[in-house]
Residue frames relative to the residue before (quaternion, step in Angstrom):
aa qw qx qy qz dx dy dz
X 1.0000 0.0000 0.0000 0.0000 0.00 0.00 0.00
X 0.4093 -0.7192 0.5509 0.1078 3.39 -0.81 1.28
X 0.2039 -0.6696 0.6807 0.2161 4.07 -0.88 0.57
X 0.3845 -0.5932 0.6003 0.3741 3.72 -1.28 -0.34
X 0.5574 -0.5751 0.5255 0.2872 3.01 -1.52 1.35
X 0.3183 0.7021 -0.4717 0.4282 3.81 1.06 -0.20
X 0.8428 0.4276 -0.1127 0.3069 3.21 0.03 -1.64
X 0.5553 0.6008 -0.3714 0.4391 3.44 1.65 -1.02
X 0.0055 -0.6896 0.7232 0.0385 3.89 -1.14 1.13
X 0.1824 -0.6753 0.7126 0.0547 3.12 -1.59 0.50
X 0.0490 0.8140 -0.5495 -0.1814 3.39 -1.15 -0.06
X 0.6578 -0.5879 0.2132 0.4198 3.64 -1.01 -0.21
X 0.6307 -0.6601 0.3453 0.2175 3.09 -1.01 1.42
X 0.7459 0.4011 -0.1554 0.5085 3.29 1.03 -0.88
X 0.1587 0.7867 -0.4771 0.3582 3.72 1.50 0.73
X 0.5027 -0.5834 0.5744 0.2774 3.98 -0.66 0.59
X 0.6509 -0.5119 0.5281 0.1881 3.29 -1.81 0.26
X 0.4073 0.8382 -0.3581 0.0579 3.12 1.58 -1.00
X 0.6689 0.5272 -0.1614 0.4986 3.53 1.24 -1.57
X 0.7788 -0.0183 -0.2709 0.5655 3.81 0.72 0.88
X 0.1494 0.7954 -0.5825 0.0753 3.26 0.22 1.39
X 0.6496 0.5716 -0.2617 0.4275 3.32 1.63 -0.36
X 0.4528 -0.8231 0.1537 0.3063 3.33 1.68 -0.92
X 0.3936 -0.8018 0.3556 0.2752 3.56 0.16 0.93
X 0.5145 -0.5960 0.5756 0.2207 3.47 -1.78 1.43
X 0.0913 -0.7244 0.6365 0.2486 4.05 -0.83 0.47
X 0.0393 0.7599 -0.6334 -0.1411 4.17 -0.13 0.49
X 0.6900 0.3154 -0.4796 0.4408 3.54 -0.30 1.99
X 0.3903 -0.8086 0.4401 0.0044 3.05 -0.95 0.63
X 0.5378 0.7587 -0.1744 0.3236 3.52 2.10 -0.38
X 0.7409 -0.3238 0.1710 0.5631 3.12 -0.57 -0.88
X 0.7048 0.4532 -0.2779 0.4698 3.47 0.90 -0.93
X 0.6035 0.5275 -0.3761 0.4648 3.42 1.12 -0.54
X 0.7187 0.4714 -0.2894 0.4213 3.59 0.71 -0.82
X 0.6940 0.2942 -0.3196 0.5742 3.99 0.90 -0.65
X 0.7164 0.4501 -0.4171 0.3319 3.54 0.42 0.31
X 0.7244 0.4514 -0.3296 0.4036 3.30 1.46 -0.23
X 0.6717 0.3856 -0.3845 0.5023 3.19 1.42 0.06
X 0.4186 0.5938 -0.5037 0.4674 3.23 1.21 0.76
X 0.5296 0.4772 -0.3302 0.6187 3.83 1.24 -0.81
X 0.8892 0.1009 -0.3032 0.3275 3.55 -0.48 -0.73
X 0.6074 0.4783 -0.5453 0.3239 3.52 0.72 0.94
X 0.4808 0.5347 -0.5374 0.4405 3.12 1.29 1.13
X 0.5160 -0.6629 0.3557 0.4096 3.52 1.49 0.17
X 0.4836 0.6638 -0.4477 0.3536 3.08 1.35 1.18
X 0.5957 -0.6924 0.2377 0.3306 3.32 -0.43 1.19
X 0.1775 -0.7079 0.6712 0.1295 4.26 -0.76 0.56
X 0.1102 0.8338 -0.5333 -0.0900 3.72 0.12 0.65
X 0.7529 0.1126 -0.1645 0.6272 3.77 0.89 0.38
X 0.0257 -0.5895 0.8031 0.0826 3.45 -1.65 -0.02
X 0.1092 0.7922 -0.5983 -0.0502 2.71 -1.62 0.90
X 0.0268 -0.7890 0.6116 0.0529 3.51 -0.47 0.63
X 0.6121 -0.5203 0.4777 0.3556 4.03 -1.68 -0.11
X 0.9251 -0.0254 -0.1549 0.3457 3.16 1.44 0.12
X 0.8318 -0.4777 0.1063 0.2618 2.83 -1.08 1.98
X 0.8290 0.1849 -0.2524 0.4636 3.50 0.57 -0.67
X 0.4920 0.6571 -0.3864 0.4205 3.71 0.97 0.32
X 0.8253 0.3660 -0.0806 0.4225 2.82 1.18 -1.43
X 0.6395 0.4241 -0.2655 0.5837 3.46 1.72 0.06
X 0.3648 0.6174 -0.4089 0.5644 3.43 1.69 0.70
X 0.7736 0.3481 -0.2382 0.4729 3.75 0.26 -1.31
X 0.5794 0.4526 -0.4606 0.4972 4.02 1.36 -0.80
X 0.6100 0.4989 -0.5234 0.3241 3.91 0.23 -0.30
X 0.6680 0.4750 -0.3859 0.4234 3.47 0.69 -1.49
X 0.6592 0.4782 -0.2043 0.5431 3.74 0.75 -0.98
X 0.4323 -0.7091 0.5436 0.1215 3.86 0.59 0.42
X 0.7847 0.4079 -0.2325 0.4046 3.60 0.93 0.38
X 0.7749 -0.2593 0.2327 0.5273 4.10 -1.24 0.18
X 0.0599 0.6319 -0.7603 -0.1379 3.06 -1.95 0.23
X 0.1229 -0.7703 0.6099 0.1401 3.28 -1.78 -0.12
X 0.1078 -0.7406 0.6007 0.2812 4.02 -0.73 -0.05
X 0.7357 0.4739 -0.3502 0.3340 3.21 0.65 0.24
X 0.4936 -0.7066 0.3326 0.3826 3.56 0.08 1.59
X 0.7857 0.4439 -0.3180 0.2907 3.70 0.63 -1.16
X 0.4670 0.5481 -0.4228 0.5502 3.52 1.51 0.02
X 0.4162 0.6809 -0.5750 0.1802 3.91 0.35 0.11
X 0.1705 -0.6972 0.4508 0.5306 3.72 -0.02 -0.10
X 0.6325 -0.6175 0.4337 0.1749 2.75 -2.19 0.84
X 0.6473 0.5833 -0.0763 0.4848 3.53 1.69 0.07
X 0.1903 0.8547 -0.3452 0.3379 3.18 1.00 1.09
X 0.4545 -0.6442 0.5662 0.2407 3.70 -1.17 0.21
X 0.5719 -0.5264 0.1583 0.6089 3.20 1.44 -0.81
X 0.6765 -0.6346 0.3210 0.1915 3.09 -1.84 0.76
X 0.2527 0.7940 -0.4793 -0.2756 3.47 0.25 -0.68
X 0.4916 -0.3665 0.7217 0.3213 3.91 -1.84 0.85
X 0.1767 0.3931 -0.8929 0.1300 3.19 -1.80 1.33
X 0.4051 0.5723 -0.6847 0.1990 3.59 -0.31 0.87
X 0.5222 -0.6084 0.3588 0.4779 3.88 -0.88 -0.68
X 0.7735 -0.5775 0.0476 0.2569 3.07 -0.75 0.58
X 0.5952 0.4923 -0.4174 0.4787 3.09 1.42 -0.46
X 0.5704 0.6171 -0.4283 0.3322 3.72 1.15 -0.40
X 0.5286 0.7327 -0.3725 0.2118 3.62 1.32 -0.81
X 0.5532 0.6997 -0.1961 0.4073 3.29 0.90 -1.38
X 0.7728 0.3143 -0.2320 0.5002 3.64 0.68 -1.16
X 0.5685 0.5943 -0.3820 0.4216 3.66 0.93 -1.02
X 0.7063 0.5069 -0.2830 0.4052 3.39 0.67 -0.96
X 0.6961 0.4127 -0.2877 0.5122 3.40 1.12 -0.68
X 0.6208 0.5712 -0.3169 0.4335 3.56 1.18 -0.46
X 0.7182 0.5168 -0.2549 0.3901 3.51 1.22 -0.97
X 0.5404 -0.5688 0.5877 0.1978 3.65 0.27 0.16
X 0.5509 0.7706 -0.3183 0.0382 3.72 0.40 0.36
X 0.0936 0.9120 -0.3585 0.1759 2.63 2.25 0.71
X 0.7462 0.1971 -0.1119 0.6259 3.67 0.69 -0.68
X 0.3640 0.6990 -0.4759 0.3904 3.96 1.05 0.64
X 0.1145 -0.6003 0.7318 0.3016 3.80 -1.48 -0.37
X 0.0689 0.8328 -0.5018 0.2235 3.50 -0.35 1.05
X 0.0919 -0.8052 0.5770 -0.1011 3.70 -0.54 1.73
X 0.2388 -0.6364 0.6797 0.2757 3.77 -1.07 0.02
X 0.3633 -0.7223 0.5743 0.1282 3.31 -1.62 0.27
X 0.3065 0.8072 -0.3415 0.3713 3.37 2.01 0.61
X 0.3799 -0.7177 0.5687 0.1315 3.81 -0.70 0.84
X 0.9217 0.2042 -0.0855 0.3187 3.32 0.96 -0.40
X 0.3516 0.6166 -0.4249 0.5618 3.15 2.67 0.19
X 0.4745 -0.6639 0.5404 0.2053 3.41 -1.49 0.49
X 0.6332 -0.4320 0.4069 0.4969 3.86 -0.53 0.19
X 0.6486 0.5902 -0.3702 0.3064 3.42 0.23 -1.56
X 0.6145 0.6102 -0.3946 0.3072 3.37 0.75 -1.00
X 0.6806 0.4530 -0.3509 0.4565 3.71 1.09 -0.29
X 0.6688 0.5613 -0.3132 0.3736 3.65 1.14 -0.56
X 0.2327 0.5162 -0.5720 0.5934 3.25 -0.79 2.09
X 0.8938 0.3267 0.1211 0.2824 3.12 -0.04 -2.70
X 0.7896 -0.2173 -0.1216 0.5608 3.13 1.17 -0.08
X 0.7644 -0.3686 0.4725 0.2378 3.02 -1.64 0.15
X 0.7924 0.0845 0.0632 0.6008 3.88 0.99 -1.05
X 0.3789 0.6796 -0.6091 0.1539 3.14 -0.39 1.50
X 0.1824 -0.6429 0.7369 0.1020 3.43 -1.42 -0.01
X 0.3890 -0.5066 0.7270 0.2521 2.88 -2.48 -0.60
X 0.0462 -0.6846 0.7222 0.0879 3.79 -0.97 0.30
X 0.0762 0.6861 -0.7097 0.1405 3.92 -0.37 0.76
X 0.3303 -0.5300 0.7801 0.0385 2.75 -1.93 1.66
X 0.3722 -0.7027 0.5993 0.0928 3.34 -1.58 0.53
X 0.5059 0.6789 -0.3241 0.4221 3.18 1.28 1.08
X 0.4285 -0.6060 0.6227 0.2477 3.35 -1.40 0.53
X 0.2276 -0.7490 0.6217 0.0266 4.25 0.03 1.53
X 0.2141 0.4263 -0.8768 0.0608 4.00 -2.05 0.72
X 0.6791 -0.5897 0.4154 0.1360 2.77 -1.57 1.19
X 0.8783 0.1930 -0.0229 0.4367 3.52 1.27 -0.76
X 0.2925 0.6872 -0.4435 0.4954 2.69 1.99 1.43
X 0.4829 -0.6464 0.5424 0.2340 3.67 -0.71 0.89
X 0.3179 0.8725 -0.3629 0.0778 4.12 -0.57 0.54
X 0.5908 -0.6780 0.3703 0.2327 3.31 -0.49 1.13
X 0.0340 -0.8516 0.5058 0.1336 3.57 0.35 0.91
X 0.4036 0.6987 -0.4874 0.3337 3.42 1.65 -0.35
X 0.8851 0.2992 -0.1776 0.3090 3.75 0.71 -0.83
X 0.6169 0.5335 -0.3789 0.4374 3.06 1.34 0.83
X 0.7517 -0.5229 0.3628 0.1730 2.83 -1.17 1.90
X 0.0732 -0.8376 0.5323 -0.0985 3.75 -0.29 1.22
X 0.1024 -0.8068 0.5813 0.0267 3.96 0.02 1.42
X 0.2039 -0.7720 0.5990 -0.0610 3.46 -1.58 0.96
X 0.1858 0.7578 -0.5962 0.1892 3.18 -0.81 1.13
X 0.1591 -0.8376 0.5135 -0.0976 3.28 -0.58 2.04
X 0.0581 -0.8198 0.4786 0.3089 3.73 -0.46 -0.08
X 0.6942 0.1718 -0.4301 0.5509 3.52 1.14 2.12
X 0.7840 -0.4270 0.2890 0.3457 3.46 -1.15 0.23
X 0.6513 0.5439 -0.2099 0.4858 3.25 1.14 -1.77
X 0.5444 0.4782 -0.3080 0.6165 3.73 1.01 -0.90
X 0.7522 0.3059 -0.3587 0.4604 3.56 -0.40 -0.49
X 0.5739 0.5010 -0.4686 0.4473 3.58 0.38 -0.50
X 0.7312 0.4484 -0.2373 0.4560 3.92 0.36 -1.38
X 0.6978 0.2494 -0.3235 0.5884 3.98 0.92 -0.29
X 0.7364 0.3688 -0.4845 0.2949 3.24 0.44 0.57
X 0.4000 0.6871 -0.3062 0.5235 3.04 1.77 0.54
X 0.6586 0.4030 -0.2893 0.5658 3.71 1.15 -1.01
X 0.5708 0.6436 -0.3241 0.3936 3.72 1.13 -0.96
X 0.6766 0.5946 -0.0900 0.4249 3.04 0.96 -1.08
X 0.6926 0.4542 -0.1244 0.5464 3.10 0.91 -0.67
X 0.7578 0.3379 -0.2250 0.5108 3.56 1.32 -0.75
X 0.7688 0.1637 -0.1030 0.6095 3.72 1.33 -0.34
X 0.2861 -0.6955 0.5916 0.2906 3.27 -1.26 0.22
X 0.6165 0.3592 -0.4709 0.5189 3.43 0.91 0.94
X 0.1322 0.7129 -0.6864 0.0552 3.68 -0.81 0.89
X 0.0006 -0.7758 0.6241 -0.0925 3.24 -1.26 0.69
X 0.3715 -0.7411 0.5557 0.0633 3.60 -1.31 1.25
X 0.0130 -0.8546 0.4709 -0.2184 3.07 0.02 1.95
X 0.2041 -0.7974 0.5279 0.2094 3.94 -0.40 1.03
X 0.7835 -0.5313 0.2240 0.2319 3.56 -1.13 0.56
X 0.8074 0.1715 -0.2552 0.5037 3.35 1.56 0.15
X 0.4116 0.5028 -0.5832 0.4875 2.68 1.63 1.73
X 0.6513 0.6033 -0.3310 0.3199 3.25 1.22 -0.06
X 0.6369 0.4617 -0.3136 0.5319 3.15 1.86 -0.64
X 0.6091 0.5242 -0.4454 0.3947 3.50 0.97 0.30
X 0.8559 0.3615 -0.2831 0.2378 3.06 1.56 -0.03
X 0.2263 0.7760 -0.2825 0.5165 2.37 2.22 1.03
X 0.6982 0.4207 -0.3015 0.4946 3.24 1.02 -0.71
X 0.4978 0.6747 -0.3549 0.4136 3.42 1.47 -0.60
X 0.5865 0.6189 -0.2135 0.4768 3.18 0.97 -1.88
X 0.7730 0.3948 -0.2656 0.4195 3.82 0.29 -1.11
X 0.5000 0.6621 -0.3807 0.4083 3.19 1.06 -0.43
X 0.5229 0.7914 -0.1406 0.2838 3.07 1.18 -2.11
X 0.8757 0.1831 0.2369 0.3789 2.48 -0.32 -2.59
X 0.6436 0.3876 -0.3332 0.5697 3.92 0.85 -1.27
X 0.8511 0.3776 -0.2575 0.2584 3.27 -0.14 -1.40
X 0.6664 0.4307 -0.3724 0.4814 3.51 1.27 -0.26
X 0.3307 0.7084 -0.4051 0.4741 3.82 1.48 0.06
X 0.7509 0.5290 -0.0726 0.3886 3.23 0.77 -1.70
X 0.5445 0.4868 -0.2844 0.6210 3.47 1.56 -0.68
X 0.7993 0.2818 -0.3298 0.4158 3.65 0.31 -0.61
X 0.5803 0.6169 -0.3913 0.3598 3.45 0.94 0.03
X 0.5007 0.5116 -0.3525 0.6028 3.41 2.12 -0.73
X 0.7379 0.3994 -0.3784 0.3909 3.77 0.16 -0.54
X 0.5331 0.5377 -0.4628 0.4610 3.77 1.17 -0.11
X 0.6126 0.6325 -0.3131 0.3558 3.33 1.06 -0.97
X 0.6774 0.6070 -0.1645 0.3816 3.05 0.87 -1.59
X 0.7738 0.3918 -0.2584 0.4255 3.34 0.97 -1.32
X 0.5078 0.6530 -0.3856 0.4086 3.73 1.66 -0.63
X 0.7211 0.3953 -0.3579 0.4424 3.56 0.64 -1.20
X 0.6760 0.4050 -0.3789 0.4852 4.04 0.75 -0.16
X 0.6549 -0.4411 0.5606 0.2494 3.56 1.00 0.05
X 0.4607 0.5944 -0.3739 0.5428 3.92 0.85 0.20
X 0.6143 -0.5901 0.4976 0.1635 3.17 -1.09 1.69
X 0.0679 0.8519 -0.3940 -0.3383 3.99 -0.14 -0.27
X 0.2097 0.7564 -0.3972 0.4756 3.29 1.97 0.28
X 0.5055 0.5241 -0.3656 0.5797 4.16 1.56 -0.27
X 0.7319 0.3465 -0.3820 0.4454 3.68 0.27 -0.16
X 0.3697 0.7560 -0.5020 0.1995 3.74 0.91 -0.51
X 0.6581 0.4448 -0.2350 0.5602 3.73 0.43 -1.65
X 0.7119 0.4244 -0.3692 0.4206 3.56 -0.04 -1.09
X 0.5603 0.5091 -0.3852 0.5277 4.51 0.93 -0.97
X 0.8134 0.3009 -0.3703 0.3327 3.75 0.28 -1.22
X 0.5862 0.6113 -0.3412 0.4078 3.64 1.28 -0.59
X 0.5082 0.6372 -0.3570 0.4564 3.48 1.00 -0.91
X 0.7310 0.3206 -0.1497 0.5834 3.52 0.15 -1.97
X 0.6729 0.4966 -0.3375 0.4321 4.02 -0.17 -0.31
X 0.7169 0.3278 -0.3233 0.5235 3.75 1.00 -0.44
X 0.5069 0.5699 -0.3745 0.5272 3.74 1.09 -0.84
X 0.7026 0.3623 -0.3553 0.4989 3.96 0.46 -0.58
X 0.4868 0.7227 -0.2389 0.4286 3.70 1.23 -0.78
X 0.8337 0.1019 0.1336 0.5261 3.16 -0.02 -1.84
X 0.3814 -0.6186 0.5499 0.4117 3.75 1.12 -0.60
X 0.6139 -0.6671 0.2977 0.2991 3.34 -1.23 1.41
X 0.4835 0.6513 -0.4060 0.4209 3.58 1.33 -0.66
X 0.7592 0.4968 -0.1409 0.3962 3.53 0.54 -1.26
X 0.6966 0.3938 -0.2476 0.5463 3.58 1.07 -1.06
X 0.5768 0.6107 -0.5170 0.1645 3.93 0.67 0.07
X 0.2918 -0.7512 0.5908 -0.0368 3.20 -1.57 0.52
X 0.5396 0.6649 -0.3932 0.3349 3.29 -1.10 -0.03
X 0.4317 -0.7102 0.4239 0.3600 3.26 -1.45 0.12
X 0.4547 0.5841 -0.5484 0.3891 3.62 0.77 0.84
X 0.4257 0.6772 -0.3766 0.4672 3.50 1.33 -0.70
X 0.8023 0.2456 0.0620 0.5405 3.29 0.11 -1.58
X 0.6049 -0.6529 0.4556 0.0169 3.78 0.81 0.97
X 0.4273 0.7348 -0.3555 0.3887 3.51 1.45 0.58
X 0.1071 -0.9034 0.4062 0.0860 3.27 0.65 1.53
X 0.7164 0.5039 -0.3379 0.3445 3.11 0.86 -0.62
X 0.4574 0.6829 -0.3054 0.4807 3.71 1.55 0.16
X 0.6594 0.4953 -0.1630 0.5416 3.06 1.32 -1.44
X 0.6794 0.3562 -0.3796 0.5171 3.50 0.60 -0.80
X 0.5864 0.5149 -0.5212 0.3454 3.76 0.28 -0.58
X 0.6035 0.5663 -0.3303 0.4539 3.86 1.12 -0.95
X 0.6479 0.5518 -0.3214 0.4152 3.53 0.62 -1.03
X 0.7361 0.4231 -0.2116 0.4842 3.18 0.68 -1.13
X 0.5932 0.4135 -0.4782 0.4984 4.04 1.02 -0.45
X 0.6253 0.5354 -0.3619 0.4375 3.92 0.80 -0.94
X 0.4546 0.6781 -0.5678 0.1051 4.17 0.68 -0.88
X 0.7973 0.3634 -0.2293 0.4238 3.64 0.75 -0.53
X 0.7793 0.0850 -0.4208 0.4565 2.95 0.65 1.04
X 0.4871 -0.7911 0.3232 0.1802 3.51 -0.27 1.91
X 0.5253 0.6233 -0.4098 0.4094 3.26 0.85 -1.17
X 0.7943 0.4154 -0.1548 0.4154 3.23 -0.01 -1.81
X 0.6492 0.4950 -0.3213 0.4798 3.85 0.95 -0.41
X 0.7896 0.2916 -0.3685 0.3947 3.30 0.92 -0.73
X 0.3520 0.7222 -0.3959 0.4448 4.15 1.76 0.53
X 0.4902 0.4257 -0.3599 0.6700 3.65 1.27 -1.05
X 0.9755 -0.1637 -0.1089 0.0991 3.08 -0.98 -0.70
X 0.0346 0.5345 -0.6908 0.4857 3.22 0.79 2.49
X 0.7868 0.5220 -0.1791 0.2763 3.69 0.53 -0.78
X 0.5771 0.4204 -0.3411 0.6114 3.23 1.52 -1.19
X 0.6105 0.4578 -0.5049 0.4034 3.88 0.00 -1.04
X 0.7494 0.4450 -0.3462 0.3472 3.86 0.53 -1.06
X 0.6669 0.4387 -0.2597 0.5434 3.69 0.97 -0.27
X 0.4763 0.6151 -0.3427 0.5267 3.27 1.40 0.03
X 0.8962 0.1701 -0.0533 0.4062 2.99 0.19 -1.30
X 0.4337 0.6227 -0.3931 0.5193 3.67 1.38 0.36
X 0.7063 0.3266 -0.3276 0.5358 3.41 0.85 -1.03
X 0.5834 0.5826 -0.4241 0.3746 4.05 0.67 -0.55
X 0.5286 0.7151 -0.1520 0.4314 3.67 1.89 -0.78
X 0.5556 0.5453 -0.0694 0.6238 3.10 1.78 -1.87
């Protein structure tokens, strides 16, 4: 999926600190909360609280980050540059209604909550969405992940496209049902192809099959699909309509349905998409 160059913003690098001199509230404690706030405060922007519902998450990320926690929303301070929701998503909805942010700047980091969800509660909100797939104790280059924005004023957009900026060299001004379209994209992407290699680990454990054998074939797969685009880099024998391959699978899969009826929901679908193409 292609963004418009339209959309790509940039600002000046050499822009003061000015727009968190007081410091930003993280209210999560997960994955996205954790690679994004030490992504913020190794720009030597300030983390002056974390909070999360629980005690040892949230006094985990204030150590790495040298600074305050709290589990109790009303202990957040009330003084902030801005807040951001790294919580999931169904949690977003209540924080917002719990937090008092009527006189807050305050953003979620959700791929698939609309803006609206702040309007009521405050006055300044947005969205800041990484385009990433977050474990807490995975080293990662936030410089290269694609950073969407969605403000509901100028002055707001200016200040998240300043922090954005600073954490990626891709930033981009994205409205909420371009974002949930690329969220679903994104799952496509990332969960659902996760989910394919997790059936072929499976497959190769129950036979006794090294899976450390699929490595080259996972990085070559995802590395040519960026290359050539995924249309171009397929393969296989559904591509090419090789029934008698396909049936030889069906029949090794017969005992275990799930996985038999995925093969072939999938060949027919790569079949017939590419016959479409």
């Amino acid at each position: 999926m292609s963004i418009s160059q339209n959309n790509y913003i940039q600002t000046n690098s050499n822009m003061s600190n000015r727009y968190f001199e007081t410091g930003i509230v993280m209210i999560g404690a997960g994955n996205v909360a954790t690679h994004l706030a030490q992504a913020i405060d190794a720009q030597k922007i300030p983390i002056i609280n974390v909070y999360s519902k629980t005690k040892h998450s949230a006094q985990q990320l204030a150590n790495k980050l040298n600074t305050d926690y709290t589990t109790d929303i009303n202990k957040i301070p009330a003084k902030a540059d801005l807040y951001i929701i790294a919580v999931s998503d169904s949690a977003i909805a209540s924080i917002v209604q719990n937090l008092e942010a009527q006189n807050k700047t305050v953003v979620h980091t959700a791929g698939s909550i609309s803006i609206d969800v702040f309007k009521g509660f405050s006055q300044n909100y947005g969205v800041f969405y990484p385009l990433q797939t977050f474990t807490k104790n995975r080293t990662i280059d936030f410089s290269n992940i694609p950073i969407c924005i969605e403000t509901n004023n100028s002055l707001l957009e200016q200040k998240l496209t300043y922090l954005a900026n600073s954490l990626s060299n891709n930033v981009y001004k994205i409205d909420s049902q371009k974002r949930k379209t690329l969220h679903l994209a994104a799952v496509f992407a990332c969960n659902f192809a996760n989910h394919m290699f997790s059936i072929a680990s499976d497959i190769l454990k129950q036979n006794n099959i090294d899976t450390n054998l699929l490595n080259s074939l996972i990085n070559e797969t995802a590395q040519k699909a960026i290359d050539l685009s995924p249309l171009k880099a397929q393969t296989g024998p559904a591509i090419r309509n090789d029934k008698d391959v396909i049936k030889n699978h069906l029949q090794m899969l017969k005992d275990r349905q799930e996985f038999e009826k995925i093969y072939r929901f999938v060949s027919d679908s790569i079949f017939n998409y590419n016959q479409e193409k």
